[in-house]
C-alpha positions in Angstrom: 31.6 223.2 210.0 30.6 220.3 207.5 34.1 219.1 207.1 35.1 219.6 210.9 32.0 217.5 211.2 33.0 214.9 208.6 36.5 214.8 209.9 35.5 214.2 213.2 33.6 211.2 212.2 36.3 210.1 210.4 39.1 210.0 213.2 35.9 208.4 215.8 35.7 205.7 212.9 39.6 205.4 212.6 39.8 205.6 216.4 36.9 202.6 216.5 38.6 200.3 214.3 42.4 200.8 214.3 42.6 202.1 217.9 43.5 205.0 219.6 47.5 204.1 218.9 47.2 204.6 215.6 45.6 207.9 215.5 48.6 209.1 215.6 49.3 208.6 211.9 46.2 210.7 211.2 46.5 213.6 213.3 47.6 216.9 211.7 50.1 219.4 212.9 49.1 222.4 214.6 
């Protein structure tokens, strides 16, 4: 749950400053 929670903040911060088009890049396969 901590690292889902981490992660999540992580992609909101990506998803903040390099925008939504580059999440992309950081999403993993599922």
């Amino acid at each position: 749950v901590e690292f889902q929670t981490a992660l999540g903040q992580t992609l909101d911060l990506i998803t903040t400053h390099e925008g939504a088009k580059d999440l992309s890049k950081y999403q993993l396969p599922v």
